[in-house]
N, C-alpha and C positions, 0 to 999 in steps of 0.2 A: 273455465275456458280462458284463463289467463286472464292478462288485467288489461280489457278492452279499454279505452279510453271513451268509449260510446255509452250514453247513458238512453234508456228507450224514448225518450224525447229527440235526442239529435238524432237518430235512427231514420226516424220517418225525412229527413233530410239528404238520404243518402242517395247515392246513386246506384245503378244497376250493380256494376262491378263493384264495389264497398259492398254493398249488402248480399252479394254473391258469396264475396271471403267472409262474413260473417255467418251464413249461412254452414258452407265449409267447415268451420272451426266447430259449430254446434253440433253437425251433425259427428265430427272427430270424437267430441264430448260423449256423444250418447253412446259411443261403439267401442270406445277406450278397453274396456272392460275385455271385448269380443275380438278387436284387430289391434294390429298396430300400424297406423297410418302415418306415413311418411310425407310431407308435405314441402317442394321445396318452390321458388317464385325465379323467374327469370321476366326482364320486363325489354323490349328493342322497339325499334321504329326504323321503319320507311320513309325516308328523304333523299329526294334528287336518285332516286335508283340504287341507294344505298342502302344497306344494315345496318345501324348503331347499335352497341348495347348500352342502355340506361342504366345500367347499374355501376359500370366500369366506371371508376374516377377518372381513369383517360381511357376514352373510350376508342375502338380503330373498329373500321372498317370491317365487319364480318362477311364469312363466306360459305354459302349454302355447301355444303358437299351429301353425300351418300355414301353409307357404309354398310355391308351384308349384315353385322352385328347389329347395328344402333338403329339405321334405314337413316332417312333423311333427319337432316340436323344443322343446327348455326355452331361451323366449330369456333372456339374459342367464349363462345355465349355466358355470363356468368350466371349460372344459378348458384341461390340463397337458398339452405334450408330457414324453416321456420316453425316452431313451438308454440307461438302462439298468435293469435290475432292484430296485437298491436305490432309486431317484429312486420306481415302483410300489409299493414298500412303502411308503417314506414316505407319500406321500399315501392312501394305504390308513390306515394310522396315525390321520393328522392327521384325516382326515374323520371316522373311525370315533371318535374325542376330540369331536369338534363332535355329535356324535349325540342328541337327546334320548334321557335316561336317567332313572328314580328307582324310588327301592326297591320289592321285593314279597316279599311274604311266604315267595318262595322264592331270592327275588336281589336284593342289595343294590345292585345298579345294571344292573337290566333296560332292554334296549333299550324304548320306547316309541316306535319308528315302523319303517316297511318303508326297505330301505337298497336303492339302484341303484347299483351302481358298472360304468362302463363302461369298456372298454379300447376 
């Protein structure tokens, strides 16, 4: 399953979504053989009535549109293929770093917006 960084002690530490994508990649493991499963990650957030994508190093403004072909979609949205489980973390990571944050009176660096991350 590639070279997870998680060892089954730090496991039981994880959070819902971590252990979702770990989950993901095991079961990719067991069916390798039977499918071939493509797997790619796009990560955005909701702020102030906006679209960011978290993955874009500059990231702009995205825009919901509809297309007879695709149906509804963030165009311009960057999806990441990925191979294995630690490439998922990572950009789990890196988006979740790109996130608007600022302090409150109960947390020194509160999320301020809804996060999408898709597998």
């Amino acid at each position: 399953m590639g070279t997870s960084n998680f060892r089954d002690e730090d496991e039981d530490k994880l959070g819902i979504l971590s252990r979702s994508l770990l989950e993901i990649f095991r079961f990719r493991e067991t069916k390798k053989n039977d499918w071939d499963i493509k797997l790619e990650i796009s990560y955005m957030e909701i702020y102030n009535e906006e679209l960011r994508d978290l993955l874009d190093p500059n990231p702009k403004t995205l825009l919901i549109k509809e297309s007879p072909k695709i149906g509804i979609h963030c165009d311009g949205l960057t999806c990441k293929e990925v191979k294995f489980d630690h490439e998922a973390f990572r950009y789990l990571e890196v988006g979740g770093s790109n996130r608007a944050t600022s302090q409150t009176l109960m947390n020194e660096t509160s999320s301020r917006s809804h996060a999408i991350f898709t597998v």
